[in-house]
C-alpha positions, -999 to 999 in steps of 0.1 A, spaced: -258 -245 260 -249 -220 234 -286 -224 219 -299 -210 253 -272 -186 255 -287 -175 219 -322 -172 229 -319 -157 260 -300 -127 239 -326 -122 215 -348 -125 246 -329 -97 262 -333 -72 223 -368 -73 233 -381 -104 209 -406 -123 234 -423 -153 234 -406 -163 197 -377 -183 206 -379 -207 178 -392 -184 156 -363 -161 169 -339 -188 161 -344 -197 124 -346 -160 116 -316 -155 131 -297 -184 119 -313 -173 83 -299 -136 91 -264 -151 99 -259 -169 67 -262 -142 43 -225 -143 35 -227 -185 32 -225 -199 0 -261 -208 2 -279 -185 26 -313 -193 37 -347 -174 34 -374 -171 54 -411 -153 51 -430 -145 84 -464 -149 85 -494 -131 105 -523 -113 106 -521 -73 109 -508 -57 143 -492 -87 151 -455 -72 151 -442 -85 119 -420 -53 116 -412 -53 150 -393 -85 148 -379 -80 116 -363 -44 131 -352 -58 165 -329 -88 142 -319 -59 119 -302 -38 146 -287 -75 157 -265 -71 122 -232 -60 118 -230 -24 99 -234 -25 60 -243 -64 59 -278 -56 55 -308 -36 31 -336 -26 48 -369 -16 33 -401 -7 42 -416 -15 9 -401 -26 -23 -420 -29 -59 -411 -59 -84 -394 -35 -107 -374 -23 -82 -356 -51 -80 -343 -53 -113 -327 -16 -105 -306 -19 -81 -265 -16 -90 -253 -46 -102 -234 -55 -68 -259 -38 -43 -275 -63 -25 -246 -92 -30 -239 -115 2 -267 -89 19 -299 -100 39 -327 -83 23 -354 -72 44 -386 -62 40 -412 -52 61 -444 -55 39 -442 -77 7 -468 -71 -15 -483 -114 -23 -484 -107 -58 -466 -128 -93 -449 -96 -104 -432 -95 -69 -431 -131 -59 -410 -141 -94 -385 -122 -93 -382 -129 -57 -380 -169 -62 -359 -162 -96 -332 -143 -74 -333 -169 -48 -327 -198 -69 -300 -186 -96 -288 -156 -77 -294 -128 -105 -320 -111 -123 -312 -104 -159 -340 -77 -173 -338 -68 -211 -362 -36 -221 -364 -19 -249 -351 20 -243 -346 53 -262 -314 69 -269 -303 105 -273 -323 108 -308 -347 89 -298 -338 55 -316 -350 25 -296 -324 -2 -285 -326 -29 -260 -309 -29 -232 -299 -56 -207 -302 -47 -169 -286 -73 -143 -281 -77 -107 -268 -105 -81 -283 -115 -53 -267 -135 -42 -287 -132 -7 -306 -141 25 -342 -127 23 -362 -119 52 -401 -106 45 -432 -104 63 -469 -108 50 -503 -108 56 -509 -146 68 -549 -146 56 -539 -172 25 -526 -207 22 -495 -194 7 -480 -227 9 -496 -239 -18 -474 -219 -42 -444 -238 -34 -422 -208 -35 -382 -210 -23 -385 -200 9 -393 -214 45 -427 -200 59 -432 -191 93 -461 -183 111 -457 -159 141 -472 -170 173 -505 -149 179 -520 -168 205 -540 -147 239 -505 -154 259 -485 -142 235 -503 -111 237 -504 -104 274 -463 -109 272 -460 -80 247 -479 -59 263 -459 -67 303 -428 -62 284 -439 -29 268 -452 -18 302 -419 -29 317 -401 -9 293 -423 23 300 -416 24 333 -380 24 328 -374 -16 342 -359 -29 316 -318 -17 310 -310 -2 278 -273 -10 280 -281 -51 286 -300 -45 256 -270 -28 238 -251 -52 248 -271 -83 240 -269 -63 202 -232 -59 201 -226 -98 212 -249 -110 187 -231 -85 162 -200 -101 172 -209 -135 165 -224 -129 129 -191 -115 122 -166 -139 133 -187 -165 107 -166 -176 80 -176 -185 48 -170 -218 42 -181 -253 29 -205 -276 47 -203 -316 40 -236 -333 57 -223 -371 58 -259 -378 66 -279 -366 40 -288 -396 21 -302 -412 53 -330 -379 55 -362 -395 46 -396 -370 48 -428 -385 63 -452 -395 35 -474 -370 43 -455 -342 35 -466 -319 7 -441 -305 -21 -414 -330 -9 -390 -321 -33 -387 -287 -19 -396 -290 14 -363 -314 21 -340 -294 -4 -356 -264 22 -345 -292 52 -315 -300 40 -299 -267 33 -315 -252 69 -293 -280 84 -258 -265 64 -267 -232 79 -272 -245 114 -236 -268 109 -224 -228 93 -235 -209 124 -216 -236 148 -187 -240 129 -163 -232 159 -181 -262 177 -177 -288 147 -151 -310 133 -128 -294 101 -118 -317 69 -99 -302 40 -97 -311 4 -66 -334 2 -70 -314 -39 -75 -280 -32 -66 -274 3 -100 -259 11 -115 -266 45 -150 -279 51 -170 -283 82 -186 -316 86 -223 -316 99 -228 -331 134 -260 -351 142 -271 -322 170 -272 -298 139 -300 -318 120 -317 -329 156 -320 -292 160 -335 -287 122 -359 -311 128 -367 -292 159 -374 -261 151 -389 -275 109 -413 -297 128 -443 -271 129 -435 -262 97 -433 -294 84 -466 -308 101 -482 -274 83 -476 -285 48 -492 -316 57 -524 -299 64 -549 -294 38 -566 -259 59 -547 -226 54 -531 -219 87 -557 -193 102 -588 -218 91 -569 -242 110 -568 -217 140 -603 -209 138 -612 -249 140 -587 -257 168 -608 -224 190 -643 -237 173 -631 -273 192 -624 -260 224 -654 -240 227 -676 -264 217 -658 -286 241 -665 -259 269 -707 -259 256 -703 -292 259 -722 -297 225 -716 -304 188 -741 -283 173 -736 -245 164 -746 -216 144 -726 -187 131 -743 -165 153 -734 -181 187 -699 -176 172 -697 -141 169 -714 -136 206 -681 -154 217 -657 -143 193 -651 -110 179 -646 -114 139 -656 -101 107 -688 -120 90 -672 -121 60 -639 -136 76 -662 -163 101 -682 -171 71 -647 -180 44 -637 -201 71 -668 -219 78 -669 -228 39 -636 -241 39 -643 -263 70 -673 -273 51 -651 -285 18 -629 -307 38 -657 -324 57 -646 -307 95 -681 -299 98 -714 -302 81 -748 -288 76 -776 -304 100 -806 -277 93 -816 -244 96 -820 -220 69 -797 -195 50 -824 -167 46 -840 -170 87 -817 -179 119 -791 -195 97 -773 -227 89 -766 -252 120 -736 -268 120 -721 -294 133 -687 -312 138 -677 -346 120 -647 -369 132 -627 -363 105 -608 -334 118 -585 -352 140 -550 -349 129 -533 -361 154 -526 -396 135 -506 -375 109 -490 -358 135 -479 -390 147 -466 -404 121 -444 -373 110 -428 -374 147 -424 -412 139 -409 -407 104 -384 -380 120 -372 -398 150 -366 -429 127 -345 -406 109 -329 -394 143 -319 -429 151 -307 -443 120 -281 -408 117 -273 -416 157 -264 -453 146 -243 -443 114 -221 -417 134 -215 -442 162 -201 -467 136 -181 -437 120 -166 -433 153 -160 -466 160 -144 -470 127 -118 -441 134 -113 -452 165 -99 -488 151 -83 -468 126 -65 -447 159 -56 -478 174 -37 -497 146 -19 -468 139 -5 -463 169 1 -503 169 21 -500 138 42 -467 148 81 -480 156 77 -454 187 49 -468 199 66 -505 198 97 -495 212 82 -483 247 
């Protein structure tokens, strides 16, 4: 109930047609005061609405929790005052995909500082070196251009991939036609802001204890498992962090400190709204090849043949030869289709589809790998409760009270 409550909200700021993207951006955005807040990159091709996201979830954050940029350069980062961007979310519209950005990016995500030591002039001109440092101790959001198979990097962060499908596209536009015409009421949209405001804020900073973590298994098939369920296991703490009125409390019978104990609904809902990306670091194609082959499929399916050319592509689909001809190579190099004839200097290549571009075994068997992991957590929390239930029960056997009456 509060999940819908949440995406109907962000439904109502103007973000359409996103809702789980929606979610784990704003779950990201709410844990940037958490001990371990969570990062994510968006993904997409150019005129997508990348920034438009990213600016409808900033004006979602309370005042001064947050640094907005439209562009930031790698050596920037190692300028900013010490404390400037501490417990902050970091935003950035366009991240340049280079190493010189992406390392210090990673560096600050993993150890939470960037220590820079140059060598620099002083007043008569003497050189000395001098040590620059700066926490970040913080959630980053970015966008990028989607036309690589940035997953292969492994980088620190949880990728996303926002939806640019036909559908998506005739929503944006009826909403943005909606809200030209003055349908669409500017105070429920103020006021969807200030609720969702309101929430971030009341978030306390606190521990999270998953019970359940050893029992998390990833599917075989996963690629870069080491970080994919360290990027699994710490979404899950965020989601237990952004319900933590709705969650049972233990405190350290040491220190005092009080912990929030993950409930199985939390990682039910990680494995949710991680499946996609999960299944997409199984998959040897970069995410728009695999696009291109899964609309190369259905119109094939459509002509009712097997057989094509790159020429009756392009007289159903507008794209750049260059662009149709990279993805047609890498289709080629893992066997999704193959050369029957033609010629390369005359009418060109014909091509043709193999088998071997079914994936929906390994799609199979990640959804079987998960809900094995759903029903094995289901089965330890039911013998928890039983336990403290028993535990309930004698107690109140053994109280003198409880005897007497």
């Amino acid at each position: 109930m509060l999940l819908k409550q949440l995406i109907s909200k962000l439904n109502t700021t103007g973000i359409i047609g996103e809702d789980e993207n929606a979610t784990i951006l704003f779950f990201a955005l709410a844990s940037y005061k958490f001990y371990n807040p969570f990062s994510v990159l968006c993904l997409a091709k150019s005129g997508i609405g990348k920034s438009y996201i990213l600016q409808k979830l900033a004006d979602c954050m309370p005042q001064n929790s947050y640094s907005f940029h439209t562009r930031i350069s790698s050596n920037a980062l190692y300028y900013f005052d010490s404390n400037d961007i501490q417990n902050k979310a970091l935003l950035i519209e366009d991240l340049e995909w280079t190493t010189q950005m992406l390392t210090p990016l990673s560096t600050l995500q993993t150890q939470g500082k960037l220590i820079n030591t140059r060598a620099t002039k002083d007043k008569d001109g003497m050189l000395h070196s001098t040590t620059f440092e700066v926490n970040g101790n913080l959630c980053l959001l970015a966008c990028a251009y989607s036309d690589k198979n940035l997953e292969s990097l492994s980088l620190p962060f949880l990728m996303v991939h926002l939806n640019h499908s036909h559908n998506q596209d005739v929503a944006v536009m009826e909403y943005q036609k909606r809200l030209k015409a003055d349908l669409i009421n500017q105070s429920d949209i103020h006021k969807a802001q200030h609720e969702l405001k309101c929430i971030i804020a009341t978030l306390q900073n606190t521990s999270v204890i998953n019970p359940f973590a050893p029992l998390i298994e990833l599917p075989e098939d996963i690629a870069h498992p080491r970080k994919s369920l360290l990027l699994l296991l710490n979404f899950i703490e965020v989601i237990t962090y952004f319900f933590q009125y709705q969650r049972e409390q233990t405190a350290d019978k040491e220190t005092g400190e009080v912990k929030f104990i993950t409930h199985p609904d939390d990682i039910e809902l990680a494995f949710k709204l991680l499946k996609n990306s999960l299944f997409r670091r199984a998959d040897e194609l970069s995410t728009t090849a695999r696009g291109f082959y899964h609309w190369l499929t259905t119109f094939l399916s459509e002509a009712k043949t097997k057989q094509f050319t790159a020429l009756d592509i392009r007289k159903q689909k507008a794209i750049h030869p260059r662009t149709l001809n990279r993805y047609l190579q890498e289709l080629k190099l893992y066997s999704y289709i193959k050369v029957t004839g033609g010629n390369k200097h005359r009418e060109g290549f014909i091509y043709k589809l193999t088998d071997f571009g079914n994936q929906s075994d390994m799609q199979n068997r990640i959804e079987k790998a998960l809900q094995n992991n759903l029903d094995k957590i289901q089965k330890e929390y039911a013998k928890q409760n039983n336990k403290e239930s028993k535990t309930v029960s004698q107690n109140e056997a053994s109280d003198p009270q409880t005897l007497a009456e």
